[in-house]
N, C-alpha and C positions, 0 to 999 in steps of 0.2 A: 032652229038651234043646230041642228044636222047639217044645213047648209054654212054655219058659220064655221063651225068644225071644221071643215072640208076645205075651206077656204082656209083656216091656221095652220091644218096643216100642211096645205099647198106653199103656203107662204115660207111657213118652214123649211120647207123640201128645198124648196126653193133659194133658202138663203145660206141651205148646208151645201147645195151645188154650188153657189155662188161662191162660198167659202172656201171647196174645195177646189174650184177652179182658181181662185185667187194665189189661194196656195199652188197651189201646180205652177201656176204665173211665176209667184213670187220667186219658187224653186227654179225656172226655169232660167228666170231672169240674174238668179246670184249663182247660178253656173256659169250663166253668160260673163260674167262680171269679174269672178275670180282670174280669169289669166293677167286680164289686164292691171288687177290692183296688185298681185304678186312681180308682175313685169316692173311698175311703179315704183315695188319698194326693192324688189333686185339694183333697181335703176338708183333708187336712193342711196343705196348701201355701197354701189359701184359708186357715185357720184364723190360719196364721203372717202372714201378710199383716195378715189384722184386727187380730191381736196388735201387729203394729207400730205400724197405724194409731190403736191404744188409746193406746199408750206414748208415740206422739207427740204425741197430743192430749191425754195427762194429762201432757205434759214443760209443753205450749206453754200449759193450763190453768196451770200452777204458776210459771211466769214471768209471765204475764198479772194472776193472783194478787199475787205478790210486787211487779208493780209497779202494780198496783191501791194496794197496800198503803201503798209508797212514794209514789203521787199523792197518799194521804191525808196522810201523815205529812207533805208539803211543803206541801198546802193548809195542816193545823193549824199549821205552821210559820205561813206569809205570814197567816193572820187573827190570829194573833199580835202578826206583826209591826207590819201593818196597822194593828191597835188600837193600839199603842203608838208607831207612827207619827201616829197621828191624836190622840193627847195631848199630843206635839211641836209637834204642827201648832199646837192647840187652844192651848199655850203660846206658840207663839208669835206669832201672832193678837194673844195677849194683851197679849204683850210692842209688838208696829207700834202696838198701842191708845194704850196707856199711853206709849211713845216719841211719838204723834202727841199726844197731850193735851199732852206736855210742851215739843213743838217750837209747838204753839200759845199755850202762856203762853211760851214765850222771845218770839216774835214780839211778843204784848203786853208782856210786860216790855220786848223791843227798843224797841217804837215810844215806849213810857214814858222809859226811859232815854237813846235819844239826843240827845232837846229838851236834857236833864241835862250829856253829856256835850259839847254844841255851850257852854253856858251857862261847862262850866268851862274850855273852850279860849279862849271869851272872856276870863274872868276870868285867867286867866294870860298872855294878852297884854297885858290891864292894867297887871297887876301888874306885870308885864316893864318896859312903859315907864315906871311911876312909880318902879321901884325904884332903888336903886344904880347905874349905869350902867357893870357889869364884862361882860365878856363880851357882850356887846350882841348883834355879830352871830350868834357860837354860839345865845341863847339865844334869839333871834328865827326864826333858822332851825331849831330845835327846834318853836315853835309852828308855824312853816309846815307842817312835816312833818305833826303834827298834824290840820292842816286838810285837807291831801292824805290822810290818811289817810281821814278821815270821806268822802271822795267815792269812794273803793275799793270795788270791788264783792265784790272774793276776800278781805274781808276781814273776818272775823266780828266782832261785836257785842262778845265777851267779850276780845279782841286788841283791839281800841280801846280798851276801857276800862283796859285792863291798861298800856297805852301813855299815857296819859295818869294814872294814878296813877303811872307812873315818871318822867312828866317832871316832875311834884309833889313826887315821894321826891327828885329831884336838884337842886329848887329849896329843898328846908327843908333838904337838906345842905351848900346855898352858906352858910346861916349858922351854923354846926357848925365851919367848917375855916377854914384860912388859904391864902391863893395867890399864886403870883407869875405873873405874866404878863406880855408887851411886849404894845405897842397906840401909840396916839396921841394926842394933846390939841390941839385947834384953836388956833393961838395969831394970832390977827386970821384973815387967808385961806390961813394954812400949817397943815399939819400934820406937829408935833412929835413924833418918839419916844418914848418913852418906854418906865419897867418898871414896872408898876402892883404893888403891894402890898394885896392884898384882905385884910380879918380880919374875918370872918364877914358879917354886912351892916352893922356900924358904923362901920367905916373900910373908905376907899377912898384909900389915899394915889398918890404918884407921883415919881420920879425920872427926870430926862429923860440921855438916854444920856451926855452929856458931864459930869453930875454940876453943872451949872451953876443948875439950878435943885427944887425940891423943892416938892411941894402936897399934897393932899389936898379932897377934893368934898364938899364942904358940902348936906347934903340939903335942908334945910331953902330957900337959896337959890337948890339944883338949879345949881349952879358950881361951879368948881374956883377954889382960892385957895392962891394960894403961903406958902410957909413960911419962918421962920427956920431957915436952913440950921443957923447956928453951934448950934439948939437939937434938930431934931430930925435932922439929913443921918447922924451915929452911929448913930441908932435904927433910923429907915428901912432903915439900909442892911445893919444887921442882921438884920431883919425878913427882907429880901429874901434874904438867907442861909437865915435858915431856917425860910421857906418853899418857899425851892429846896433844900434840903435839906442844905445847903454847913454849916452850923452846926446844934450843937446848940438843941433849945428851950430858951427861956426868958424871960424877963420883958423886955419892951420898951416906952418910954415913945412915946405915938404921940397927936396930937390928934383927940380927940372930942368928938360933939358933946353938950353940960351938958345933960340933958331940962328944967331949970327953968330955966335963962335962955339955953340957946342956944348959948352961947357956946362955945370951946376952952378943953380941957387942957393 
């Protein structure tokens, strides 16, 4: 019994040394151990770090990319545009050319045409005073306008002429139409009333406001000469009806002047 004792507690001894050697190993061995699995996770924790630094330089590459991409696509845009800007341009270039060639001949057609258009405001003031002598002052202050016109500076070349072919269109329309109009007749150093009866440019008759006397303007003599009431004062005063619009037209007996011998109808 003593001897089994002896032996358990040997065994014990035994397996508390083995124990504490174990231990001592074990301790020995997770000293050993620690540099390396701290270097592992420094290593980890470095690795993750670079891993970021990849990802963000392959994010910040791939936007730099895409707007690489986008500078291109807006240059090929603008040398696009650019060109087709510059065939506008090239157009219209062409176009100030061709507009300046054209304001160069208006200038000489100008200089050409207005000796022309001074030539026929003379000739219409002629005409004016040799004509029939209706509307005298209307159509004298007509050519004055005319002339004031020509000295205007704001006022173009193609508006003058246009202006004076309508004071032309209203002078070949005085002999086209009939008129009635008041005005005057010098009779010695007075002047008399009257309602003038125009019928185109071949009569120019007259009635003076009290019905007292009756004429018509002799071209040929450049006067006026009275009428036999008792033959034309009916006509006349017809005439004047309708021309003022007071009567229908129609057929009215009125003195003219004969182209072969002068004389009245």
């Amino acid at each position: 019994m003593m001897t089994f004792r002896a032996t358990a507690i040997g065994i014990a001894s035994a397996a508390t040394s083995f124990l504490a050697i174990s231990l001592a190993a074990t301790s020995v061995v997770g000293q050993q151990l620690d540099p390396p699995i701290e270097a592992r996770a420094q290593a980890n924790a470095t690795g993750a770090e670079s891993q970021e630094r990849v990802e963000g330089i392959a994010s910040a590459t791939d936007t730099l990319i895409a707007e690489y991409r986008l500078t291109n696509k807006k240059i090929e845009s603008l040398r696009i545009f650019n060109k087709q800007l510059g065939l506008v341009i090239d157009s219209q270039n062409e176009e100030l050319a061709s507009l300046q060639r054209q304001i160069d001949s208006v200038e000489e057609v100008g200089r050409a045409v207005t000796p022309l258009m001074l030539k026929m405001i003379e000739a219409l003031d002629t005409f004016v005073k040799l004509d029939v002598p209706f509307l005298v002052e209307e159509r004298t202050k007509r050519v004055a306008g005319l002339r004031v016109l020509m000295r205007r500076s704001d006022v173009a070349e193609p508006e003058r002429y246009r202006r004076i072919l309508e004071a032309y269109q209203i002078e070949g329309d005085y002999g086209r139409t009939i008129d009635a109009h008041g005005g005057t007749i010098a009779k010695g150093d007075v002047e008399v009333p009257v309602d003038f009866l125009r019928i185109g440019r071949i009569g120019l008759l007259y009635k003076t406001r009290d019905a007292s006397e009756y004429g018509v303007w002799n071209q040929a003599k450049r006067q006026y000469e009275t009428l036999n009431a008792s033959d034309y004062a009916n006509w006349i005063d017809e005439g004047l009806r309708v021309a003022k619009k007071q009567s229908a037209p129609q057929l009215i007996r009125v003195p003219l002047p004969q182209p072969e011998s002068g004389g009245q109808s």
